[in-house]
N, CA, C and O atoms as a GROMACS GRO file, in nm:
protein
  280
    1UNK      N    1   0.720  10.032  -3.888
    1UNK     CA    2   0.762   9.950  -3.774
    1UNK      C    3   0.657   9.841  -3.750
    1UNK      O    4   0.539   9.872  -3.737
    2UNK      N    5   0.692   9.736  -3.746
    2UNK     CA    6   0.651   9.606  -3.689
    2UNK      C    7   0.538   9.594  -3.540
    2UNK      O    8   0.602   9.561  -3.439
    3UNK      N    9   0.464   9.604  -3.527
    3UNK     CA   10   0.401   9.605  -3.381
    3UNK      C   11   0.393   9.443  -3.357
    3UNK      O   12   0.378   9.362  -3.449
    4UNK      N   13   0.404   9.414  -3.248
    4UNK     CA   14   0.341   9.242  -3.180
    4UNK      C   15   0.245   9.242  -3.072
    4UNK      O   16   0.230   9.298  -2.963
    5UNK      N   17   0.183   9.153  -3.151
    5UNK     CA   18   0.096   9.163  -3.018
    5UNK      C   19   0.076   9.026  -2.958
    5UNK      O   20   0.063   8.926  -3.029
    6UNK      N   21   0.073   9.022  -2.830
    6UNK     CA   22   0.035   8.871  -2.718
    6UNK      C   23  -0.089   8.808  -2.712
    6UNK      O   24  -0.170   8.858  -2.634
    7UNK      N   25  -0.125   8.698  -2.782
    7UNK     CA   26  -0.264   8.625  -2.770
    7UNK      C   27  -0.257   8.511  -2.689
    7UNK      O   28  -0.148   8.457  -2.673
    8UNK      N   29  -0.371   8.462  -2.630
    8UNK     CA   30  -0.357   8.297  -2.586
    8UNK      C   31  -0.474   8.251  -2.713
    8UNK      O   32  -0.578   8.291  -2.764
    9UNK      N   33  -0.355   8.120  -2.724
    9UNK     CA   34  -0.458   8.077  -2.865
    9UNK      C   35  -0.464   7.944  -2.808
    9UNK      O   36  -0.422   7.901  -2.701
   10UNK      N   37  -0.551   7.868  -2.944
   10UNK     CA   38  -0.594   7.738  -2.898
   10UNK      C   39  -0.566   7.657  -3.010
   10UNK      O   40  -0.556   7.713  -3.119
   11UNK      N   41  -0.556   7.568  -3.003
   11UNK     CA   42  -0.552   7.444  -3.170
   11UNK      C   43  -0.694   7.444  -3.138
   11UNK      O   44  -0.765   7.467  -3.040
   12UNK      N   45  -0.714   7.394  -3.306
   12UNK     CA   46  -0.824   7.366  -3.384
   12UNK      C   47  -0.841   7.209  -3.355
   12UNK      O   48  -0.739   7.149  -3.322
   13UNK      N   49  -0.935   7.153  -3.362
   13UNK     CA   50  -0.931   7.026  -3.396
   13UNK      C   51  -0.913   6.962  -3.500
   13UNK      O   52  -0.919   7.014  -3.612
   14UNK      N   53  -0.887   6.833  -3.478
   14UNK     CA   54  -0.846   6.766  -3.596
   14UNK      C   55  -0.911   6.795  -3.756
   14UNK      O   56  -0.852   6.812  -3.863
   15UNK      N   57  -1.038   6.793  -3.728
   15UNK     CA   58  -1.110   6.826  -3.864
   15UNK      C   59  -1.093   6.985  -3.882
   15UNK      O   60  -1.143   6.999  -3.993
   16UNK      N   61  -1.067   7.070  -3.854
   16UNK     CA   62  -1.073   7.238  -3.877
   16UNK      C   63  -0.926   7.287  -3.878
   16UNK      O   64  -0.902   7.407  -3.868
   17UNK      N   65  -0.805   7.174  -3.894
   17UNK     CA   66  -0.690   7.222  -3.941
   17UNK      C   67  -0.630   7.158  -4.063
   17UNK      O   68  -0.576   7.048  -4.069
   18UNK      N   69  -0.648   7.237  -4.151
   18UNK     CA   70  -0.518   7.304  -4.288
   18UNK      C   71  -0.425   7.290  -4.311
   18UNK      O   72  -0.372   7.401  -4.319
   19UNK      N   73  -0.340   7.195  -4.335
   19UNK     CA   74  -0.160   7.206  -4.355
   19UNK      C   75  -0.151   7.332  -4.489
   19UNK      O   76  -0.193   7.332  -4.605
   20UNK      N   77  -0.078   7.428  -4.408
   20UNK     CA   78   0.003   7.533  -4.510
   20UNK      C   79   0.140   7.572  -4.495
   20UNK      O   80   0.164   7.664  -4.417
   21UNK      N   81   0.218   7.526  -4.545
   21UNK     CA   82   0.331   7.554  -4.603
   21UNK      C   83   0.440   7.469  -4.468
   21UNK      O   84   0.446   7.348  -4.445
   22UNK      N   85   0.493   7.548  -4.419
   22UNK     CA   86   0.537   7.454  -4.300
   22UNK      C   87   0.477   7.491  -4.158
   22UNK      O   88   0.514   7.441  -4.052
   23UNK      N   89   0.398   7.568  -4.170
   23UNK     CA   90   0.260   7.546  -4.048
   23UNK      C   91   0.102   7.543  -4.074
   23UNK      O   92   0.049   7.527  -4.184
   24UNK      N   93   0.044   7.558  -3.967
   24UNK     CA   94  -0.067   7.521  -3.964
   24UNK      C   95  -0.193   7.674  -3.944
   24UNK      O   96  -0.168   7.782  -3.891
   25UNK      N   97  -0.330   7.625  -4.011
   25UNK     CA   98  -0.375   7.701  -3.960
   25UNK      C   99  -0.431   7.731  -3.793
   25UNK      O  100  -0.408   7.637  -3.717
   26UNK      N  101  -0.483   7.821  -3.746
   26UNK     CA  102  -0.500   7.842  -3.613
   26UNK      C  103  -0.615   7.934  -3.564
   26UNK      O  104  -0.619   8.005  -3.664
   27UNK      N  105  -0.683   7.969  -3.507
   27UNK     CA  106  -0.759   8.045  -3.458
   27UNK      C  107  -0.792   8.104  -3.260
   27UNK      O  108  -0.860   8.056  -3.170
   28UNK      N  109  -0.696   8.232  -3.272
   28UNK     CA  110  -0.806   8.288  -3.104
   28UNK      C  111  -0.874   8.284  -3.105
   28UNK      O  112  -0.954   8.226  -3.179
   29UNK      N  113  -0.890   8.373  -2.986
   29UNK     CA  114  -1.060   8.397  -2.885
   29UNK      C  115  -1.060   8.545  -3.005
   29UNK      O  116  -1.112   8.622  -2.924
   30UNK      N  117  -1.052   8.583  -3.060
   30UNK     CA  118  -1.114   8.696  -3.160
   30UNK      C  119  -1.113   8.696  -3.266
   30UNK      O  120  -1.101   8.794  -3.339
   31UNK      N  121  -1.131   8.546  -3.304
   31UNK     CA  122  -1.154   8.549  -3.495
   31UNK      C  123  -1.054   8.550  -3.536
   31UNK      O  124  -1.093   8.503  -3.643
   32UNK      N  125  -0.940   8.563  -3.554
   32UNK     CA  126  -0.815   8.593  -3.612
   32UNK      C  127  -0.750   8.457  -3.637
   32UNK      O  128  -0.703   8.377  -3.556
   33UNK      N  129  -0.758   8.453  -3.762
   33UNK     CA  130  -0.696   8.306  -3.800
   33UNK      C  131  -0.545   8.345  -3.827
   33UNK      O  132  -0.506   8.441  -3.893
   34UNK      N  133  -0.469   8.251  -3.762
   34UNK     CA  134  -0.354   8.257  -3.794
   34UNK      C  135  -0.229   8.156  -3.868
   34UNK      O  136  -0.276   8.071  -3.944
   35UNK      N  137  -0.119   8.155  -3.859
   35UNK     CA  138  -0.063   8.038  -3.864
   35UNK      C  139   0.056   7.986  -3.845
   35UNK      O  140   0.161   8.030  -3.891
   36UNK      N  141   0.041   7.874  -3.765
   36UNK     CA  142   0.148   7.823  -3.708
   36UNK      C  143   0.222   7.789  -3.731
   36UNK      O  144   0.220   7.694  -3.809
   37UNK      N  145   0.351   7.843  -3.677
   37UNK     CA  146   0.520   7.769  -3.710
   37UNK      C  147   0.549   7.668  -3.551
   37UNK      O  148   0.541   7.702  -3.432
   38UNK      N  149   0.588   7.520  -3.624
   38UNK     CA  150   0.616   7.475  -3.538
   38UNK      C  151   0.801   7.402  -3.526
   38UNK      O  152   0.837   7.316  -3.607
   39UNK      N  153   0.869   7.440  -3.445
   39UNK     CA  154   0.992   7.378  -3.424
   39UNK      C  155   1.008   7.280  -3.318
   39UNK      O  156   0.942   7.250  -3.219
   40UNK      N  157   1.135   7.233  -3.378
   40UNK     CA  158   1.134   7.116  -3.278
   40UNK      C  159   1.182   7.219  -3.106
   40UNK      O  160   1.147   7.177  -2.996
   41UNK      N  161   1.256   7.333  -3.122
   41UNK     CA  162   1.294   7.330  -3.022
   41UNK      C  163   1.184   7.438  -2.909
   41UNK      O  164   1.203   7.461  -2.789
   42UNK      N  165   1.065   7.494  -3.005
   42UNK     CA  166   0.924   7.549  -2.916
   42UNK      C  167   0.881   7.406  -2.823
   42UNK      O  168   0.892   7.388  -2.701
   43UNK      N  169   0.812   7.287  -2.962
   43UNK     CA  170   0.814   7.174  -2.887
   43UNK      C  171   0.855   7.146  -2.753
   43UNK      O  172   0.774   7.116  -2.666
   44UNK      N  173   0.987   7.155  -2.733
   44UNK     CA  174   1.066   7.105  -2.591
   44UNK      C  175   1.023   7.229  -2.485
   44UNK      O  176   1.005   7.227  -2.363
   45UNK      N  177   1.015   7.322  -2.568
   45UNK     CA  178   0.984   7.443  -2.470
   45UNK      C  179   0.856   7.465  -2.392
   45UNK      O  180   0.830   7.543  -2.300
   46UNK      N  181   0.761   7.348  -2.472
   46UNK     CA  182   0.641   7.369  -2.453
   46UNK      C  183   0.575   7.507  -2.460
   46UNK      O  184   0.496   7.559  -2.381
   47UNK      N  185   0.645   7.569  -2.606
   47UNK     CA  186   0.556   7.700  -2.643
   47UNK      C  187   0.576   7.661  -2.767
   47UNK      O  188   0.640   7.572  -2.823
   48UNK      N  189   0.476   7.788  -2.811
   48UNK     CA  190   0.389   7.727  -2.954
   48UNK      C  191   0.374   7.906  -3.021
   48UNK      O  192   0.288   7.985  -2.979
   49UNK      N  193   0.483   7.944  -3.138
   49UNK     CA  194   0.495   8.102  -3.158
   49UNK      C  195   0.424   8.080  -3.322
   49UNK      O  196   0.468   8.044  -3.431
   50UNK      N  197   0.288   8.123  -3.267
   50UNK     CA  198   0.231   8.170  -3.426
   50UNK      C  199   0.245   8.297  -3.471
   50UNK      O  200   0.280   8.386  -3.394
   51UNK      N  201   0.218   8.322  -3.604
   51UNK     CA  202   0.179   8.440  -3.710
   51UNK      C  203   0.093   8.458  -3.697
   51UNK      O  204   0.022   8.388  -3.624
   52UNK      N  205   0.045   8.579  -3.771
   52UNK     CA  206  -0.054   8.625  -3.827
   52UNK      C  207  -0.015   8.732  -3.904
   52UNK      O  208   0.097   8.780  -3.887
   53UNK      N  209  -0.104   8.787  -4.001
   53UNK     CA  210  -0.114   8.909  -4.068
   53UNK      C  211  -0.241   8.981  -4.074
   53UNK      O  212  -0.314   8.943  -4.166
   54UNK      N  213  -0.287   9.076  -3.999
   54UNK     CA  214  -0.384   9.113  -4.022
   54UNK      C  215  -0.348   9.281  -4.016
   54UNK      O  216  -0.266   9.324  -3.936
   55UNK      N  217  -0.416   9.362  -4.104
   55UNK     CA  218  -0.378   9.487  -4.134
   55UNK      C  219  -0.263   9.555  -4.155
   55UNK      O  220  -0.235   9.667  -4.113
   56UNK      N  221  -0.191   9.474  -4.227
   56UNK     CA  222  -0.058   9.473  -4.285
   56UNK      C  223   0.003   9.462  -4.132
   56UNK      O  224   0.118   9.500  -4.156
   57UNK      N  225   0.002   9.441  -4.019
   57UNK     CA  226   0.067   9.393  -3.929
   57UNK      C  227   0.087   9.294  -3.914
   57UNK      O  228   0.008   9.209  -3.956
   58UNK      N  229   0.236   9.249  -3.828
   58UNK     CA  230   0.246   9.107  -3.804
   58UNK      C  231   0.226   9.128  -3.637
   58UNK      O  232   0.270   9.209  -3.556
   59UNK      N  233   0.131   9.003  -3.630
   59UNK     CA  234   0.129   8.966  -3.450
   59UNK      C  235   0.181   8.805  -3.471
   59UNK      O  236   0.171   8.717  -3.557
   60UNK      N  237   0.260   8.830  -3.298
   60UNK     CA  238   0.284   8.719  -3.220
   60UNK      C  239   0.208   8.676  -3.146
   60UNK      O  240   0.129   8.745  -3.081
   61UNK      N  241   0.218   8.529  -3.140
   61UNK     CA  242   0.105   8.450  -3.093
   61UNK      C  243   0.208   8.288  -2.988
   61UNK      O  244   0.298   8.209  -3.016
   62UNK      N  245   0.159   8.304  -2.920
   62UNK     CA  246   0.226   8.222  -2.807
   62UNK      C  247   0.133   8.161  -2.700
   62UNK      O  248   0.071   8.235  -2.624
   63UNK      N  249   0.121   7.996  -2.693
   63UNK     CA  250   0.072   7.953  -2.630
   63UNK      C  251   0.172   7.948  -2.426
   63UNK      O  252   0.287   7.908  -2.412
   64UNK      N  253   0.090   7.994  -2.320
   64UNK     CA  254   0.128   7.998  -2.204
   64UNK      C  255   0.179   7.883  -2.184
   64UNK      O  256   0.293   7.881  -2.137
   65UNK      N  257   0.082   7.703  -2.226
   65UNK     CA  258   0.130   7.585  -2.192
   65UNK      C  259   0.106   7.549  -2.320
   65UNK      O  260   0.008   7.610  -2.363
   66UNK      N  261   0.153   7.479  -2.395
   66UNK     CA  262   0.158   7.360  -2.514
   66UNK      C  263   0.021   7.250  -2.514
   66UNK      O  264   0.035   7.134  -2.475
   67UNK      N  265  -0.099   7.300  -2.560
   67UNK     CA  266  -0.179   7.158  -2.518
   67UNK      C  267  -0.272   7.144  -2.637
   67UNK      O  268  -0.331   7.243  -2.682
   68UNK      N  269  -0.288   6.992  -2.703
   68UNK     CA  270  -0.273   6.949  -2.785
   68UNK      C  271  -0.414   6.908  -2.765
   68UNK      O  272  -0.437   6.842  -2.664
   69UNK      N  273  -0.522   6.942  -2.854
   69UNK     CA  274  -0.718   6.876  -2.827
   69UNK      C  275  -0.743   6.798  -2.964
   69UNK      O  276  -0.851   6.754  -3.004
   70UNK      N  277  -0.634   6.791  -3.019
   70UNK     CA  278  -0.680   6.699  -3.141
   70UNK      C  279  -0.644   6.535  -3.118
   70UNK      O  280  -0.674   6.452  -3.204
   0.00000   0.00000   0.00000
């Protein structure tokens, strides 16, 4: 079974992000690099639902507000 888990994450800045595949890389407040899927319709939502894989788990990752430091 699948577990998820809830982070507040942050963008990277311009120089410390990666284009991979059709998202981006990402990093929380605990080291955990992840990576981002972005749609047009999170966009409008002003949420932002990343990946990750860490210990053969997948976590969810969701920004509270949409805010952009690059």
């Amino acid at each position: 079974m699948i577990k998820k888990t809830h982070f507040t994450v942050r963008l990277l800045r311009k120089n410390e992000i990666d284009s991979f595949a059709e998202g981006r890389f990402y990093k929380i407040n605990k080291g955990i690099t992840v990576i981002g899927v972005l749609s047009q319709k999170i966009k409008t939502q002003s949420r932002l639902c990343l990946f990750a894989r860490k210990r053969s788990e997948m976590l969810s990752f969701k920004w509270r507000h949409f805010k952009q430091d690059i």
